[in-house]
C-alpha positions as CSV (number, residue, x, y, z in Angstrom):
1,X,-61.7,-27.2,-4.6
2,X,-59.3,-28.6,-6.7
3,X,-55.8,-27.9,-6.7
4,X,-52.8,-28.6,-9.7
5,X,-49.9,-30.2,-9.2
6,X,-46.7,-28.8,-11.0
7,X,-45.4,-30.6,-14.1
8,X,-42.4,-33.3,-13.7
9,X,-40.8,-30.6,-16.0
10,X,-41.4,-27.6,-13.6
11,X,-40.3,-29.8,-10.7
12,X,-37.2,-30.6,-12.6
13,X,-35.8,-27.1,-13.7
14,X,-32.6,-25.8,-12.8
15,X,-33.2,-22.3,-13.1
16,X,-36.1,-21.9,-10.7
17,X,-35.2,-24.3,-7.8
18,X,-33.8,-23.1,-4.5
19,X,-30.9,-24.7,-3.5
20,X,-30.4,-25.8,0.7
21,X,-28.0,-23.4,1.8
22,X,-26.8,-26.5,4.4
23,X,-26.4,-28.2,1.5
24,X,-24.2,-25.7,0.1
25,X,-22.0,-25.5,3.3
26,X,-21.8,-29.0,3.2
27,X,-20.9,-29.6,-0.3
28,X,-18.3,-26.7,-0.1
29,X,-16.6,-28.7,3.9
30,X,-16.9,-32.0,1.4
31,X,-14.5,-30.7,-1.0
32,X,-12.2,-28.1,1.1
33,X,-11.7,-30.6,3.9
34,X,-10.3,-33.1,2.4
35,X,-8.4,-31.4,-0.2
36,X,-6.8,-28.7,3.0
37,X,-5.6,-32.4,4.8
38,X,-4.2,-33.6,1.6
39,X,-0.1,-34.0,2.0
40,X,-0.2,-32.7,-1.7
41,X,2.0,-29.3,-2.9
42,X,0.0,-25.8,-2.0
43,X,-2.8,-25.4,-4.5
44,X,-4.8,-22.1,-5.2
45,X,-6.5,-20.9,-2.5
46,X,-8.3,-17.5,-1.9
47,X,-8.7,-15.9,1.7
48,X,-11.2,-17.8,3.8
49,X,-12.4,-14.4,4.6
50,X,-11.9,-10.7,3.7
51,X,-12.9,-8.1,5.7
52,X,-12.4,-4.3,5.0
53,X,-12.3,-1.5,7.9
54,X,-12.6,1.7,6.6
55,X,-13.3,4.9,9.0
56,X,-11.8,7.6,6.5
57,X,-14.5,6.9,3.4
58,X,-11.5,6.3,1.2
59,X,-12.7,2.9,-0.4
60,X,-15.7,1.3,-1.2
61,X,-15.5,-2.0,1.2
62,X,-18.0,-4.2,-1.3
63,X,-16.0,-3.9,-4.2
64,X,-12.4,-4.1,-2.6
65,X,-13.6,-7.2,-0.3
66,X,-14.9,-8.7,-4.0
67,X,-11.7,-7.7,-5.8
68,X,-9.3,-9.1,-2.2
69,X,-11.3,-12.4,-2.8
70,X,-10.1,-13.3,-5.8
71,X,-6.7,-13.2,-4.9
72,X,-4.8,-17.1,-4.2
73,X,-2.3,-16.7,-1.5
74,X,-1.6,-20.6,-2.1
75,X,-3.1,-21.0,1.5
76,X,-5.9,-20.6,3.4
77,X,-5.7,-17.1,5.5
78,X,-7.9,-14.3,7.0
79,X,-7.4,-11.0,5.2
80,X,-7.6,-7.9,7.0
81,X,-7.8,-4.7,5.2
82,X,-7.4,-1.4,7.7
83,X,-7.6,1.9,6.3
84,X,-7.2,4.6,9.2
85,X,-6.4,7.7,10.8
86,X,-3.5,7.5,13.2
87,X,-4.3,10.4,14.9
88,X,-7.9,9.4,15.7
89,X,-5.9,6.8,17.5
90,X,-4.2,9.5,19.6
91,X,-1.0,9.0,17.9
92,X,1.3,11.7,15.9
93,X,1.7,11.4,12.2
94,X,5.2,12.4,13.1
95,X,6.2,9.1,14.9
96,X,7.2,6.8,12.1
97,X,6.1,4.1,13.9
98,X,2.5,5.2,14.6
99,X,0.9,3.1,12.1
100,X,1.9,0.3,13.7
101,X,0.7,1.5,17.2
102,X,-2.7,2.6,15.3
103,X,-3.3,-1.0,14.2
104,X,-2.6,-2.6,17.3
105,X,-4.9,-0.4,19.2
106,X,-7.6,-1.1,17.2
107,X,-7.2,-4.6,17.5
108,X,-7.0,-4.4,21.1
109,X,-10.0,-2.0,21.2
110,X,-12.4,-2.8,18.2
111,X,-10.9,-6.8,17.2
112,X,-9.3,-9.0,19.5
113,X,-9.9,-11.4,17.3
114,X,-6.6,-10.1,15.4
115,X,-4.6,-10.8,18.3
116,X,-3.5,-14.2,19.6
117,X,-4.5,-15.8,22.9
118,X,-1.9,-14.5,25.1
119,X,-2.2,-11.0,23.2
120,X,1.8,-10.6,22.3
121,X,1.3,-11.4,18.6
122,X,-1.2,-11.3,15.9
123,X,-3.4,-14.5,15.6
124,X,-2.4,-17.0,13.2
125,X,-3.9,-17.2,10.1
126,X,-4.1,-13.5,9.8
127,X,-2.4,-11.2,7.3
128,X,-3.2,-7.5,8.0
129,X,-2.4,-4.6,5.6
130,X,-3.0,-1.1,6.7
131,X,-3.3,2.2,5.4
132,X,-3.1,6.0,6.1
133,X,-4.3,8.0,3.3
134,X,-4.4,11.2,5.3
135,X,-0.9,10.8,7.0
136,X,0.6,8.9,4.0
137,X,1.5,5.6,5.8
138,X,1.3,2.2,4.9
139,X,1.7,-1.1,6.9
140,X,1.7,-4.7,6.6
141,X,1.3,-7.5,9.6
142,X,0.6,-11.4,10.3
143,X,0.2,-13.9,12.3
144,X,3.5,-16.1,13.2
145,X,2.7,-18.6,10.4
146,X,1.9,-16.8,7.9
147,X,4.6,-14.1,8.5
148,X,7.4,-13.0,5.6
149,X,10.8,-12.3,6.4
150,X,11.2,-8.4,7.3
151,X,12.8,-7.9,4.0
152,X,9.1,-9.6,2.3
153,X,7.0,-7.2,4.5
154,X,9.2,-4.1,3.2
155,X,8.5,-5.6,-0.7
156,X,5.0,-5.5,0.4
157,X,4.8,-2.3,1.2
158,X,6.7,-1.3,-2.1
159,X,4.5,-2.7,-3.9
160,X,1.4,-0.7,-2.3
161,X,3.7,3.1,-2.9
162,X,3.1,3.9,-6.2
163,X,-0.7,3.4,-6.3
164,X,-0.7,5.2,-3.1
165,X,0.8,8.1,-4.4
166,X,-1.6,8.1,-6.9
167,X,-4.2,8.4,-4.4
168,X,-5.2,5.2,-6.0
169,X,-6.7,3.4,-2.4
170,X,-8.2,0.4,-3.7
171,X,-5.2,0.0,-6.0
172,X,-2.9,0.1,-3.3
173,X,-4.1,-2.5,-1.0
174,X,-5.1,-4.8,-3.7
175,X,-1.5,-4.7,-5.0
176,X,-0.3,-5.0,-1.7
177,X,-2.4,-8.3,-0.8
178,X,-1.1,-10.2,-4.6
179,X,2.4,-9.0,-3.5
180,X,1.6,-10.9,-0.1
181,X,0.3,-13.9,-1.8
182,X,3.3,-14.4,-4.1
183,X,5.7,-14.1,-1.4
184,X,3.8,-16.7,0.9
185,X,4.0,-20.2,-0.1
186,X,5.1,-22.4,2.6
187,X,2.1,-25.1,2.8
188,X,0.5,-25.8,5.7
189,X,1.7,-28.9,6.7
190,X,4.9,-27.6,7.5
191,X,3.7,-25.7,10.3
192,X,3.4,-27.3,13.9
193,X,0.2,-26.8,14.8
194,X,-1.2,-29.2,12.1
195,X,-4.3,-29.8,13.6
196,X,-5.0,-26.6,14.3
197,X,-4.6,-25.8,10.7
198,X,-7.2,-28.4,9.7
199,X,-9.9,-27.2,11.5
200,X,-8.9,-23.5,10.6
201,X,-9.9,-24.6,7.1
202,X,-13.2,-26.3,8.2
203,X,-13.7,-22.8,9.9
204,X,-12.6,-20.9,7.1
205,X,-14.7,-23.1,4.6
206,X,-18.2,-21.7,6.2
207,X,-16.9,-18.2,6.7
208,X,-15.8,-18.1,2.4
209,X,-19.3,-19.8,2.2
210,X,-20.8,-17.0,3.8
211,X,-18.6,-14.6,2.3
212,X,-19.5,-16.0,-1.0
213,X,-23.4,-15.5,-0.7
214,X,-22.6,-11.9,0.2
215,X,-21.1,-11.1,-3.1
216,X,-23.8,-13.0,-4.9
217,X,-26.7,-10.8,-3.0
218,X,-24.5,-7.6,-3.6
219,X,-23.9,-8.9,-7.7
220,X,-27.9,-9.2,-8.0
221,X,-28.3,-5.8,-6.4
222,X,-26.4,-4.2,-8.8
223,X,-27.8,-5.2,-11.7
224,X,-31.5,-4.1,-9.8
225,X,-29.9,-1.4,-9.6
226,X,-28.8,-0.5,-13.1
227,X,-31.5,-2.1,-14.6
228,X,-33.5,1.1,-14.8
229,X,-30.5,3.3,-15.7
230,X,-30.2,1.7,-18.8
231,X,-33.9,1.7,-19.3
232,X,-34.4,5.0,-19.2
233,X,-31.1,5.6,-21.3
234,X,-32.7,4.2,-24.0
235,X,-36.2,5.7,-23.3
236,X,-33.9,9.1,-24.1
237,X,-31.6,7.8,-26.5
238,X,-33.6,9.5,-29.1
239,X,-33.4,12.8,-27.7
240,X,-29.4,12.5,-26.6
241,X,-28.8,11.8,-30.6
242,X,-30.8,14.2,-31.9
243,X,-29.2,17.1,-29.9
244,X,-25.8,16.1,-30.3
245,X,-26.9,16.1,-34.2
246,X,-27.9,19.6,-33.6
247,X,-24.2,20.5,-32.0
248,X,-22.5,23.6,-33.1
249,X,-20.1,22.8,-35.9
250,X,-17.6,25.2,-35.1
251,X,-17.8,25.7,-31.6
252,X,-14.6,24.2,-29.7
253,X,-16.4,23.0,-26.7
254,X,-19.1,21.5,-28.8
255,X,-16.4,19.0,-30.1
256,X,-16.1,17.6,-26.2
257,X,-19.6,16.8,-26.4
258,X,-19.6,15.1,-29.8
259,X,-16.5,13.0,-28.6
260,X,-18.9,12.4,-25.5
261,X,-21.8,11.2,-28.0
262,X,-19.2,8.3,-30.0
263,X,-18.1,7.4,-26.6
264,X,-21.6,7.2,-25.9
265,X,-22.5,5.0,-28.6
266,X,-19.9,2.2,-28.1
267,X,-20.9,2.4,-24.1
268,X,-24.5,1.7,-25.5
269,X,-23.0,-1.4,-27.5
270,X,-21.1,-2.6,-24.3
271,X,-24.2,-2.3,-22.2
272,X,-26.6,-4.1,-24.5
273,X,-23.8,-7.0,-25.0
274,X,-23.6,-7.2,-20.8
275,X,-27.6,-6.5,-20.7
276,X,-27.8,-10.0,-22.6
277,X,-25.2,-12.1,-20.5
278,X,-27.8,-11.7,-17.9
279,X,-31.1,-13.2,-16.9
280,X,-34.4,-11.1,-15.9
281,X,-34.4,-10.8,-12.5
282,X,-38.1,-13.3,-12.8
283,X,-36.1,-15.7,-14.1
284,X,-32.7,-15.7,-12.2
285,X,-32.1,-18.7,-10.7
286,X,-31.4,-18.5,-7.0
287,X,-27.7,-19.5,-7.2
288,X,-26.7,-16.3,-9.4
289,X,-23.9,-14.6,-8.6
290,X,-22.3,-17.6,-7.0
291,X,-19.8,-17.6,-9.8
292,X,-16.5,-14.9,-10.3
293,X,-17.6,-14.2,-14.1
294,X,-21.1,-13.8,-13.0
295,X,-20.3,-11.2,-10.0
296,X,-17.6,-9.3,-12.8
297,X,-20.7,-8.7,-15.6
298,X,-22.7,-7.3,-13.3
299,X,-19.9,-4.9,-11.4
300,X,-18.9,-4.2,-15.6
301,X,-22.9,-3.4,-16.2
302,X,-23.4,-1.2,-13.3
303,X,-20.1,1.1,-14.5
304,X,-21.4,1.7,-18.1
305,X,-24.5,2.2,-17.0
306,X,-23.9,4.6,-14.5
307,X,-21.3,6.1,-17.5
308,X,-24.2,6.2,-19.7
309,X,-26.5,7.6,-17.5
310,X,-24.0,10.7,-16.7
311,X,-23.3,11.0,-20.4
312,X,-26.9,11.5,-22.2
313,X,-27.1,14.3,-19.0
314,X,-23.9,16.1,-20.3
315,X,-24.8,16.1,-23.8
316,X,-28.5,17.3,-23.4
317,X,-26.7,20.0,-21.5
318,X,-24.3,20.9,-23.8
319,X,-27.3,21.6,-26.3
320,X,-28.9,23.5,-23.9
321,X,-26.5,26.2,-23.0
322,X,-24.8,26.2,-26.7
323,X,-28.5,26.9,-28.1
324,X,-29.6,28.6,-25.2
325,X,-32.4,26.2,-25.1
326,X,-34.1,24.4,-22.0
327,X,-32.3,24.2,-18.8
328,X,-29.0,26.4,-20.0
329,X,-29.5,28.5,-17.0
330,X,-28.9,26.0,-14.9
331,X,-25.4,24.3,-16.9
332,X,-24.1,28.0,-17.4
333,X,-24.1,27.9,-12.7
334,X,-22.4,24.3,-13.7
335,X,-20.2,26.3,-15.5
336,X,-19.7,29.0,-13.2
337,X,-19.0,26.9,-10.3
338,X,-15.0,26.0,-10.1
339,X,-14.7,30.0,-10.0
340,X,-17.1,30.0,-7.3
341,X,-15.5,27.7,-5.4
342,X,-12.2,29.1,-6.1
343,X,-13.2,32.7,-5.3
344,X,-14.9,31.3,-1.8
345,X,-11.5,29.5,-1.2
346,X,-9.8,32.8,-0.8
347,X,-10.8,33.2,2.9
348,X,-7.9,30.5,3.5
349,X,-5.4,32.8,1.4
350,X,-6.6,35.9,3.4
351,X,-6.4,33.7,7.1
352,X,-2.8,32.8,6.1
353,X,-1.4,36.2,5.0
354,X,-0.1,37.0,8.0
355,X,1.9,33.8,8.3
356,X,3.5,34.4,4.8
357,X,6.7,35.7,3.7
358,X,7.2,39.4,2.1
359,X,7.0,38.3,-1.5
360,X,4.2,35.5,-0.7
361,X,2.3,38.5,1.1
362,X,2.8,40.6,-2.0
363,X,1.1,37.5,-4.1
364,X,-1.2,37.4,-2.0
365,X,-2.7,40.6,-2.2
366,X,-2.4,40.9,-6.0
367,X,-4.9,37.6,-5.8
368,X,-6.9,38.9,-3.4
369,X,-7.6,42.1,-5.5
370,X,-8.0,39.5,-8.8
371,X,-10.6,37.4,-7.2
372,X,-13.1,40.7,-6.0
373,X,-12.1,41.6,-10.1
374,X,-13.1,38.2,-11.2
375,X,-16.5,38.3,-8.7
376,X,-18.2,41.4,-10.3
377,X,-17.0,39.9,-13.9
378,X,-18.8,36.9,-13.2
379,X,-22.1,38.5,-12.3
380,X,-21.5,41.2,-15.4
381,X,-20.9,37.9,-18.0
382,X,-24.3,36.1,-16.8
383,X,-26.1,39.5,-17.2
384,X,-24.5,39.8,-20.2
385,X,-25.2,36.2,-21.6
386,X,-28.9,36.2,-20.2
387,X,-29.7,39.7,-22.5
388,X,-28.0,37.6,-25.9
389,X,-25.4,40.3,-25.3
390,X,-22.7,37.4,-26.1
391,X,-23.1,34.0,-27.4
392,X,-22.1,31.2,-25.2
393,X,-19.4,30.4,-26.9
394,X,-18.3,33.6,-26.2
395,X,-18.9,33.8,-22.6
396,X,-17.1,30.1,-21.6
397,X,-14.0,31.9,-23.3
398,X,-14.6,34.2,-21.0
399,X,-14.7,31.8,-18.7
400,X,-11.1,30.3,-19.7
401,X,-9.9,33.7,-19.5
402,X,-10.3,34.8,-16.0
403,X,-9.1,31.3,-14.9
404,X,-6.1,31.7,-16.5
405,X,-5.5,34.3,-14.9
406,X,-6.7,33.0,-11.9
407,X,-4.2,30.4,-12.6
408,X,-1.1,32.7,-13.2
409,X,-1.8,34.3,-9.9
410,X,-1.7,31.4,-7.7
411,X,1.3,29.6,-9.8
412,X,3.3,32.6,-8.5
413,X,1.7,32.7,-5.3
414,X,2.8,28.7,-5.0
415,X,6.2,29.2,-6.3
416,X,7.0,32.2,-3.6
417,X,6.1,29.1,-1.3
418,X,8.5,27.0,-2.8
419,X,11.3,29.6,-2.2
420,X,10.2,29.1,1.5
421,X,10.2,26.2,2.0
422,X,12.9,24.7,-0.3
423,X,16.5,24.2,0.9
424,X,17.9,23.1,-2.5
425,X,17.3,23.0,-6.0
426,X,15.9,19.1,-5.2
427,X,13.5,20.2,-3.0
428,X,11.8,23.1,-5.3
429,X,11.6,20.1,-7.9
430,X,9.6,18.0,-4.8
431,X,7.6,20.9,-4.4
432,X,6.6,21.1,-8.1
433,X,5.9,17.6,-8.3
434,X,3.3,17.6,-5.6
435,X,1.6,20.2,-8.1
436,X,0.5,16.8,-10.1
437,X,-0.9,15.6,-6.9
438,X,-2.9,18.2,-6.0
439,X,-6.8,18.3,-6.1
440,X,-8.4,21.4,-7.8
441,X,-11.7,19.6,-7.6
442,X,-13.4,17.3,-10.3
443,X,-16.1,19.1,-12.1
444,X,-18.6,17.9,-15.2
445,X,-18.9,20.9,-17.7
446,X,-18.0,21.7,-21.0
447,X,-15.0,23.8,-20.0
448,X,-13.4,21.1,-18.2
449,X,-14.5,18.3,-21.1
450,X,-12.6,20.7,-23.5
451,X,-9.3,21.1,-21.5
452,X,-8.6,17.1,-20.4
453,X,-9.0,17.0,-24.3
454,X,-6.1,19.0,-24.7
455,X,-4.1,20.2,-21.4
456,X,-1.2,21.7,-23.2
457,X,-3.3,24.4,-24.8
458,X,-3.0,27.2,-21.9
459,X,0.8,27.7,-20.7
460,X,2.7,27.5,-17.3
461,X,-0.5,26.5,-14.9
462,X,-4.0,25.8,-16.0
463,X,-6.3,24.2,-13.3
464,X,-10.3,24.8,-13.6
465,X,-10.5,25.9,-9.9
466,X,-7.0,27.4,-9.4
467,X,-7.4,28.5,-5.5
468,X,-8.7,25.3,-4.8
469,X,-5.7,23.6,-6.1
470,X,-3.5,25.8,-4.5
471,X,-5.1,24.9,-1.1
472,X,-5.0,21.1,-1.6
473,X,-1.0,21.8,-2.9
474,X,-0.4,23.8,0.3
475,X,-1.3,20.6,2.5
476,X,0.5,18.1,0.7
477,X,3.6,20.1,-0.7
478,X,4.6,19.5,3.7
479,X,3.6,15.9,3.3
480,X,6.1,15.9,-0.2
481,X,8.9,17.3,1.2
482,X,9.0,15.3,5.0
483,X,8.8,12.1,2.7
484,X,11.7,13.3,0.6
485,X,14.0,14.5,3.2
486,X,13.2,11.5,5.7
487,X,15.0,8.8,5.1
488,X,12.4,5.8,6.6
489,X,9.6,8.2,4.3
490,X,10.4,6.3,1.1
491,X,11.4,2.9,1.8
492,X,12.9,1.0,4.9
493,X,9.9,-0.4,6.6
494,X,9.6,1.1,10.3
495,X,9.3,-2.6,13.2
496,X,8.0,-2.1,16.8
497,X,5.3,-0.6,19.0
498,X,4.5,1.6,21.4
499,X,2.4,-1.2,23.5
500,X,4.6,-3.1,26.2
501,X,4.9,-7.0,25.8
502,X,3.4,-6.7,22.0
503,X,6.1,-8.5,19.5
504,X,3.7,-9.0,16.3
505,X,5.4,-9.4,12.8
506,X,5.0,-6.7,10.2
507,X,6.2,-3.1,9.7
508,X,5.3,-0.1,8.2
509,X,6.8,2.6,6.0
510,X,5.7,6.0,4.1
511,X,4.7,7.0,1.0
């Protein structure tokens, strides 16, 4: 039997060959080595490798490592990201220095490869920034030649508050590792150990190889992944116009949905624009992803997708409940279900009482009483909605109604708290601060679409799941007021550890 040869064409098309990975290592030693032993000024260099440790699920390792890897710190170094507990170190949040003891024990426990070869510093090359979320500490580190002056690890770590206070993780340690990189620009060749240096860059060269292929298999995923999303977002484009045509006019939570739909449509523009910025996955040639821009359309594809995707959802059930149509049973438990969760969250009220003062006690009860009020209500208002005894519009003012109430009990609940804990007139402002910080749960209904489109419509405090807040305010209004009254809490960074003979550079602070 005969067989075919491919064309000279075929065998000469870029898209479709397979490149040596070797040969790719080779290529990339060919041009880093020389360039790293080059007695020329500091040129742009990202980390020779990133690596994210995570054991409190508070960022998402692939896309911070991808985001970290961009970054030039003007030399070659090893990024370490650590987000932890200190207590699952055995260490008391108290200590101000126990994010520095928590980091060292997990290098000597889970990476001695952070630590040098007589274990009384960090290893060189190394730049380490750390992070408590639940303990509210944050930390930077290094490796004798790649250390900052004290003063430099304190900026660090100033740069890393304010996203932190925002609860904004990724944003925190990404600020924190360009604020390293702008402070550290002594080149290599200055350092002693030249030689050393040299073949740290060979090393490092293979490992940002490596590193590299990562993020090009985790760039092709992602768009495998939202390829179908979008398909089957415009299989049911259709549909999601026709019932936002069919939106009440007048109905006030209607409008969130029809701002929804326009949102909708320009996301549907953006996707189709990304959609044709990338090949079909038959045709992708083997090297995609390889490239920042090409790693960046398909992160920015995957997020309007996935925004897409939850959008045609929210306005099919919009329709739904507002016509009574469909699946409106099931949005109207959607809608139900911050007053649920805020009604179940009054066990915690009830297990505190007896810890509370006279007037918080008083509060107590009064919510107490409210929430069995507001249980029976609930049940009564479904009954009520499922017999077209009231229209939905109706029944979500309803809604709105018992949670401001809801709210109005737990804001006085909260500021009887405040009179107990506060010293001064400072503190109570602390206190009410922290009521920005607090989590009353995110939610996807109509109710909660209509309110972030104007919060200043209900007075004094509005939350959609008021207990729920109030238990998230009672943990960190503590955390709020330790920061504010201690005076390492806010700034100074906090040098030293617990572990004899251990002398690494770096500090720590709070947020």
């Amino acid at each position: 039997m005969s067989t075919s040869r491919p064309s000279s064409a075929a065998l000469g098309a870029p898209r479709t060959r397979r490149p040596s990975r070797k040969l790719l290592l080779l290529a990339l030693l060919a041009v880093l080595l020389p360039a790293a032993l080059a007695p020329a000024p500091a040129r742009a260099e990202p980390p020779a490798s990133v690596e994210v440790t995570d054991t409190t699920r508070s960022v998402d390792p692939e896309i911070l490592e991808h985001r970290l890897a961009e970054i030039d710190f003007r030399t070659e170094v090893r990024l370490i990201v650590l987000v932890l507990d200190v207590t699952e170190h055995g260490l008391d949040p108290a200590d101000d220095g126990a994010l520095n003891d928590a980091v060292l024990d997990h290098a000597r426990s889970s990476d001695p490869s952070l630590l040098s070869a007589d274990g009384s510093h960090w290893a060189d090359g190394t730049v380490i920034l750390a992070l408590d979320p639940n303990n509210r500490f944050l930390g930077s580190y290094a490796g004798e030649d790649v250390k900052l002056s004290d003063s430099d690890f304190e900026a660090v770590q100033d740069a890393m508050r304010d996203p932190a206070r925002d609860a904004d993780w990724d944003g925190s340690l990404e600020a924190g590792a360009k604020k390293y990189a702008s402070l550290l620009h002594r080149p290599w060749w200055r350092h002693p150990a030249a030689l050393v240096a040299a073949a740290a860059v060979m090393v490092g060269a293979v490992v940002a190889a490596v590193s590299t292929l990562g993020l090009r298999l985790a760039a092709q995923r992602r768009v495998d992944r939202a390829l179908p999303r979008h398909r089957d977002v415009l299989t049911k484009r259709a549909i999601t116009d026709a019932a936002a045509r069919t939106l009440p006019e007048h109905s006030a939570y209607a409008q969130a949905a029809v701002l929804a739909h326009e949102r909708f449509s320009q996301d549907l523009e953006e996707a189709a624009r990304l959609r044709a910025a990338l090949p079909e996955p038959a045709e992708r040639p083997w090297a995609w992803g390889l490239r920042g821009r090409e790693r960046a359309t398909a992160a920015d594809f995957e997020r309007v997708v996935e925004r897409l995707d939850d959008a045609d959802d929210d306005i099919l059930a919009a329709a739904d409940l507002l016509h009574r149509s469909g699946e409106w049973r099931a949005v109207w438990d959607r809608e139900l279900e911050p007053l649920r969760d805020s009604l179940a969250a009054l066990g915690e009220v009830e297990e505190d009482r007896g810890e509370m003062s006279t007037a918080e006690q008083a509060s107590a009860d009064r919510l107490l009483t409210l929430g069995d009020g507001i249980a029976r209500e609930l049940d009564r208002l479904t009954a009520r909605l499922e017999d077209d005894a009231i229209d939905p519009d109706s029944a979500l003012e309803e809604l709105d109604t018992l949670t401001r109430e809801l709210s109005a009990a737990v804001e006085e609940l909260a500021e009887h708290r405040i009179d107990v804990l506060a010293e001064d007139d400072d503190e109570r402002e602390v206190l009410r601060d922290a009521f920005e910080d607090a989590d009353g749960g995110e939610y996807r209904s109509l109710r909660a679409r209509r309110h972030a489109l104007a919060p200043g419509t209900s007075p004094g405090l509005w939350q959609l799941s008021p207990v729920l807040w109030y238990s998230s305010w009672h943990q960190e209004s503590g955390s709020a007021l330790e920061t504010h009254r201690s005076p390492s809490s806010g700034g100074g960074g906090v040098t030293g550890y617990s572990g004899g003979g251990f002398s690494g550079a770096g500090s720590s602070s709070r947020f």
